[in-house]
N, C-alpha and C positions, 0 to 999 in steps of 0.2 A: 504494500500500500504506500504510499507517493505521502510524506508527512515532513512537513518544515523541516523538524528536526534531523529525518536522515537528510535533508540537503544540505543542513548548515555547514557553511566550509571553511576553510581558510581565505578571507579575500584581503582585507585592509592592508593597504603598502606596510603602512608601520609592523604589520606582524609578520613582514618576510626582511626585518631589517632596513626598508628603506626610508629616504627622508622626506616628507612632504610637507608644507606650511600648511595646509588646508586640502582636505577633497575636493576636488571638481566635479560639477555634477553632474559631468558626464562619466565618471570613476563612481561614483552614488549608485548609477543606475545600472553600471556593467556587475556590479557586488548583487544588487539584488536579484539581475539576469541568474547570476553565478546563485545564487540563492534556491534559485525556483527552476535550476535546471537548464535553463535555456542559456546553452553555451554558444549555438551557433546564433542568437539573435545579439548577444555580445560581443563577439567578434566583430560581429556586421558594425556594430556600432563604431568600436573603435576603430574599424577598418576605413569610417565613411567620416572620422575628426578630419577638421584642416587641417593642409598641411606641416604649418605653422608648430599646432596642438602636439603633432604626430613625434613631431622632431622633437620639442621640447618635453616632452612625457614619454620618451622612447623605453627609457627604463622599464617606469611603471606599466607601459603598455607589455612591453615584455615577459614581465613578472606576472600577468594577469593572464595572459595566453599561456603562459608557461603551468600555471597552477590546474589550468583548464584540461590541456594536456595530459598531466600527471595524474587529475582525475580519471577521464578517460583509459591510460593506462593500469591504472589499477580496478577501475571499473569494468572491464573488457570481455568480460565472461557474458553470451548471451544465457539464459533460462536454459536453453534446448541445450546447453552445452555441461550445464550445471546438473540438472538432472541426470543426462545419459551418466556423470561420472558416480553421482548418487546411488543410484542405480547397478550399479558393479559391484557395489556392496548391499547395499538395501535393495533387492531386485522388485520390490511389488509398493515401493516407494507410492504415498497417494498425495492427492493436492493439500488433502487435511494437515498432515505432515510438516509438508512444504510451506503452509500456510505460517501451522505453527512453530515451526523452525523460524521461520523470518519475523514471526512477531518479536519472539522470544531474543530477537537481533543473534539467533544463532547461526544463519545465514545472512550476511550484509548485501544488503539490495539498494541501488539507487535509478532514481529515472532521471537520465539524461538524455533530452530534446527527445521526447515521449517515450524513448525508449525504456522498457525494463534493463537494466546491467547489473551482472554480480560482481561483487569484489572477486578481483583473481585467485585469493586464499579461502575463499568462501569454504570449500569445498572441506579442504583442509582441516582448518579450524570446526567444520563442524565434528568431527570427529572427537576433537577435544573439549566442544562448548555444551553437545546434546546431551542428557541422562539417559538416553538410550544406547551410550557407551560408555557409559561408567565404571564397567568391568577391568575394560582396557586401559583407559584414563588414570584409574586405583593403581593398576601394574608399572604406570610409564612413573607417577610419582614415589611408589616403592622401592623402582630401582634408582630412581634419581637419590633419593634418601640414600637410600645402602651406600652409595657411589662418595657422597659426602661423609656419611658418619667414619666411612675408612678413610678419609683422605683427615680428618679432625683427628683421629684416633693416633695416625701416625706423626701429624703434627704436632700433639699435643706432647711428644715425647720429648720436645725438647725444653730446654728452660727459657722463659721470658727474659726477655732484658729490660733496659731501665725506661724502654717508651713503649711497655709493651708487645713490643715486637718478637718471632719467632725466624727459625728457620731460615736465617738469609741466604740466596741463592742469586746467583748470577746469571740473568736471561742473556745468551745473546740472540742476536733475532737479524730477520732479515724482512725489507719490507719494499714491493717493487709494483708500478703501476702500467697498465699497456695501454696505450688510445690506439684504437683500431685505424686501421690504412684509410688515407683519404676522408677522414671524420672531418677536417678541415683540408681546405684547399692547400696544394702545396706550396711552400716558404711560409707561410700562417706561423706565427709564434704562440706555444701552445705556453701555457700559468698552470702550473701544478701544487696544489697542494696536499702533503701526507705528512700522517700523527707521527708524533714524539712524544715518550714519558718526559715530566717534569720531574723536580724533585720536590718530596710530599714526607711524611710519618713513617711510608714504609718504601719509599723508593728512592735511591740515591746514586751519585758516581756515575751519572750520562754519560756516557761518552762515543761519540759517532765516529763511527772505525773506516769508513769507506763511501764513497758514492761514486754513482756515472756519470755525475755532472756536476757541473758548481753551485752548489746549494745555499739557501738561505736559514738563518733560523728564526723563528718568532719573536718579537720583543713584543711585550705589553697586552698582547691580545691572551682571552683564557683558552683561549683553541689553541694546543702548543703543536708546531708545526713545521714542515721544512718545507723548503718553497723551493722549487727548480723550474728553467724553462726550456723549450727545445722546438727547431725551428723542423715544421713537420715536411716528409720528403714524399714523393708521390708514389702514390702505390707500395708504401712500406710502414708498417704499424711503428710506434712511439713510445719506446720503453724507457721510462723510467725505474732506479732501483739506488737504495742506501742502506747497511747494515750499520749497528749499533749494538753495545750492549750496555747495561743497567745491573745495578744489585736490589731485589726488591723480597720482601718478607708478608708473613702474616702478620696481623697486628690486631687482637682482641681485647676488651675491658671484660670479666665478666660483670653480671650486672649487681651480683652486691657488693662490689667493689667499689663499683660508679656512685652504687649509694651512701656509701660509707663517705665517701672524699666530695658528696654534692654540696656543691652551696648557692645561697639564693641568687636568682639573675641581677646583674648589674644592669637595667633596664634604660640607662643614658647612655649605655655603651653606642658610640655611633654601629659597629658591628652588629652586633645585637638586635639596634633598630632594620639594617639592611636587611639580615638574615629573618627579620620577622615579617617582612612587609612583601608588597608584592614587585614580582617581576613580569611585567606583562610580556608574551600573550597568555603564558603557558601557568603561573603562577598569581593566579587572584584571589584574593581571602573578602569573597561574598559574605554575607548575611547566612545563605543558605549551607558555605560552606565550614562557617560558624557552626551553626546549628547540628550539624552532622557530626561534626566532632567531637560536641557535647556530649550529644547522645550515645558517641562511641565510650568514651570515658566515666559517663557516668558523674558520680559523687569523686572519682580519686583525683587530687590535686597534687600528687609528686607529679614533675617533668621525664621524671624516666619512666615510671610506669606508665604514666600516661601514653608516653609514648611508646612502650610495647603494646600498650590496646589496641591502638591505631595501626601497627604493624602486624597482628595478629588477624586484625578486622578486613585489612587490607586483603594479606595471605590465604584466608576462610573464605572471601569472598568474591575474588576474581580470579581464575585460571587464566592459564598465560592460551594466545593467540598470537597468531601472526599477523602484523601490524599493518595498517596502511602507510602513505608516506607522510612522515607528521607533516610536513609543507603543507600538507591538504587539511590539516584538521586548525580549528578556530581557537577551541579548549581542550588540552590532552586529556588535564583530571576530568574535568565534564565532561568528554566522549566515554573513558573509563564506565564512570555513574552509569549512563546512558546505553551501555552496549556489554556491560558486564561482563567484560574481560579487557583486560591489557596485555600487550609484552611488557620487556624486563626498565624500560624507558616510561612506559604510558604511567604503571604503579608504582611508580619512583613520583615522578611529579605529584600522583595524586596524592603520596606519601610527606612529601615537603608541604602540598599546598595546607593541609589538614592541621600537618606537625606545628606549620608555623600560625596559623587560624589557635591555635592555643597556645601561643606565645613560646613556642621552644622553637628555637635556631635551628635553623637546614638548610644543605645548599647540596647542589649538583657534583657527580664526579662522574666517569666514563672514559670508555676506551675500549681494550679487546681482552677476552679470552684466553689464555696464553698458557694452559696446559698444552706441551707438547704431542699434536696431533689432534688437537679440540679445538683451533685458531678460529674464534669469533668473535663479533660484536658485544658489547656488554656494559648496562648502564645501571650507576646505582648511586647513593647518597650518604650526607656525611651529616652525623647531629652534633649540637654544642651541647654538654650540658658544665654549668658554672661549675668551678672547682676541678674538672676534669681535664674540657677541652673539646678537642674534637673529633667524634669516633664515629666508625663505617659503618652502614645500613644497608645491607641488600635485601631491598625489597620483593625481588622477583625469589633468589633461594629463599626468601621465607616459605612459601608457598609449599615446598618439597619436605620441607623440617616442622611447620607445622603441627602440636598437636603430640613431639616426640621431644626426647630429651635434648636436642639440639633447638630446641624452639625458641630459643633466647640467644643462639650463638648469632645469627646472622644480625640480629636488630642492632649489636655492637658490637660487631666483628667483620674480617675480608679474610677469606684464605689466598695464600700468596700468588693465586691464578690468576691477578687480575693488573692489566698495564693501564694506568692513568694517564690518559692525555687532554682532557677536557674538566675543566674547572668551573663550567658554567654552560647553560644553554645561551644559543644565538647570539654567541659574539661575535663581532667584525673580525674576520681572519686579517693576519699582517704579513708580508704586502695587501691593502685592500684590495679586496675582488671586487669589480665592475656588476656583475650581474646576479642575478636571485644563483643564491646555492644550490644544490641538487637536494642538499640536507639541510634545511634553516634551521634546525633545533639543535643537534647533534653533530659531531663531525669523526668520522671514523676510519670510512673506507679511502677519502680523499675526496677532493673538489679540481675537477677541470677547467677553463674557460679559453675562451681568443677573444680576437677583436669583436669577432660575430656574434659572441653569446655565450651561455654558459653548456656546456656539455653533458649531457646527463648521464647515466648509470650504462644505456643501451650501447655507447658510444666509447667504453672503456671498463678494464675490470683491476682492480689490487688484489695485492696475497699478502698477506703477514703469515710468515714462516719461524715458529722458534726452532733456532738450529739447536742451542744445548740450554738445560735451566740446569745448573751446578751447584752444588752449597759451597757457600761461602772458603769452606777450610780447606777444600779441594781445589779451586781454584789457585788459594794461595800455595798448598802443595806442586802443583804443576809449576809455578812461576819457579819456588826456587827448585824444583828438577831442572829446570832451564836454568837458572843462573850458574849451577853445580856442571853443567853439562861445558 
């Protein structure tokens, strides 16, 4: 069924980073097109501004197609094509079904320019979202458990040090990008951007060992990053590639610990206020979003337990899905609410916006995966609390540990699998990029562009590769075997 709410989308310049003194009201009316579906009569529109308009709002005209696009992209799935794959599992699949799949937003359906379209993952996710696979669903989180409680287990063997930290190891890593042949015209000079850990609580000693090109590194932006460019040759792909390695640990509080050392908030802290307040687009503390977190909480007024409610409430109540592209969405927390599942990104936000609607500090952290052999994406959050400091939150492992004796591990703790390179959503990367990101929220995989525009995901692919994660004393064993040698 065709409902405001699934149309509501990412439109306003200001929530893809860009700058504008005021709407134009012809930018007014292309948002609400974008609103109510009709992408092609939005187009028209902006395609039919003078030419004057065209040239000086080239950006935002840009960014506006471009979002439109990425809908349709991940919109792409007709019905007929949705069903036949349903159907290969559910053979006698009915409309009733289908109905209530889609009410239940277990199937995401939108209409664009009259058409019905499924989300690409629809299919997918429903496997994960329906209670008519619960069986499966129960087994996928059992093993994910088991998978952690062993990796905690043997972790735990070591002793803490004096920030908490365990286990340090040395990733070296390798991280390389290809832009497909003729993606741009040839002599085109291609802007690349790819992640770098910073230095944080549990990661230290960067140090970048090699590249195929002359490289830049980030100053000031929270997107940490290395920037290369390369002038593209025709009929020949565009490889970029830099290795690096890092020393990076686990680092957990448990939590009577936290309470033991808590003290009350210094609530003039300029920090304090930052981390309490909002971050638009992704980070608003409504009335209603007030209210919910009340209700989460209840009567308890400690900041740490509080904030295990919320992260329990979170864990209990949204299974993970596969995500659309945030670019497209308005409100993450609110889509969350709204469609009752996130990935490891969507219930992180919602986890900050909530954390901080009752006055406890949080903020963003991200980056990859970085179990050798497991190299993926992965987003998660950092809480303040007074007396302590500031300790790790992953909100998506809640979900798998929930409910078991690890249930409290994740809300203030990281196991050492995880590379930080992002300190915040939707910051201006450095050198500035000219055009809308592939990723406004997030940055991970990397960002392309040219003169022409910004390059998307179809147009190029990255690898992050751990070659060795080593501990610490081995490493320096090796060193002086080589000095001895």
């Amino acid at each position: 069924m065709k409902t405001t709410k699934t149309l509501i989308m990412f439109c306003a310049v200001a929530m893809v980073c860009l700058t504008a003194v005021a709407t134009p009201a012809w930018q007014a009316q292309v948002e609400q097109l974008m609103r109510q579906g009709e992408f092609k009569q939005a187009v028209r529109l902006m395609d039919r501004l003078p030419k004057a308009e065209r040239k000086a709002q080239a950006v935002v005209i840009d960014s506006l197609k471009t979002i439109m696009r990425r809908i349709e992209r991940d919109f792409s799935m007709t019905p007929e094509e949705g069903e036949r794959l349903i159907g290969e599992r559910v053979p006698n699949v009915t409309l009733e079904q289908l109905a209530r799949w889609k009410a239940a937003r277990q199937l995401e359906v939108m209409h664009i320019d009259g058409h019905e379209r499924w989300f690409r993952k629809s299919v997918r996710n429903l496997w994960l979202l329906a209670p008519e696979f619960k069986q499966s669903q129960d087994a996928d989180r059992k093993a994910s458990y088991e998978e952690k409680r062993q990796q905690f287990v043997e972790t735990m063997k070591a002793e803490a040090g004096p920030n908490f930290t365990r286990d340090w190891r040395q990733a070296d890593i390798t991280f390389s990008l290809d832009v497909e042949a003729d993606a741009v015209p040839a002599g085109e000079t291609l802007r690349v951007w790819m992640p770098i850990p910073y230095r944080n609580a549990r990661q230290r000693n960067i140090e970048i060992t090699w590249g195929n090109r002359a490289y830049h590194e980030s100053e000031g932006s929270k997107h940490h990053t290395i920037y290369m460019e390369a002038v593209a040759k025709k009929g020949e792909p565009t490889h970029f590639e830099y290795r690096f390695n890092f020393e990076i640990a686990e680092r957990h509080l448990a939590q009577q610990d936290i309470l033991t050392m808590l003290e009350p908030y210094d609530t003039n802290n300029p920090e304090y206020k930052e981390f309490t307040g909002n971050q638009a687009p992704h980070i608003i503390i409504t009335d209603e979003m007030r209210a919910l977190a009340r209700r989460i909480v209840g009567n308890e007024t400690n900041p740490v337990l509080q904030a295990q409610l919320v992260f329990d409430w979170i864990s209990k109540t949204f299974p993970w899905a596969g995500a659309r592209e945030y670019s497209t969405l308005e409100n993450i927390p609110q889509y969350v609410l709204d469609n009752n599942h996130g990935d490891c990104g969507q219930v992180t936000l919602l986890y900050i916006t909530l954390v901080r609607s009752l006055g406890i500090p949080a903020r963003w952290e991200s980056g990859w995966w970085i179990k050798p052999g497991e190299e993926n994406w992965h987003d998660w959050a950092e809480t303040y609390f007074e007396g302590v400091g500031w300790v790790y939150t992953d909100q998506s492992n809640g979900r798998s540990t929930y409910g078991t004796p690890m249930s409290t591990y994740y809300a203030t703790g990281m196991d050492l699998y995880r590379m930080a390179s992002n300190e915040a959503t939707g910051d201006e990367l450095e050198p500035k990029k000219t055009f809308i990101r592939s990723e406004t929220v997030d940055f991970q995989p990397g960002e392309v562009e040219w003169r022409g525009g910004n390059l998307f995901y179809d147009k190029w692919s990255s690898h992050l590769k751990v070659n060795s994660l080593i501990p610490i004393n081995e490493v320096q064993d090796q060193k002086i075997k080589k000095l001895i040698k």
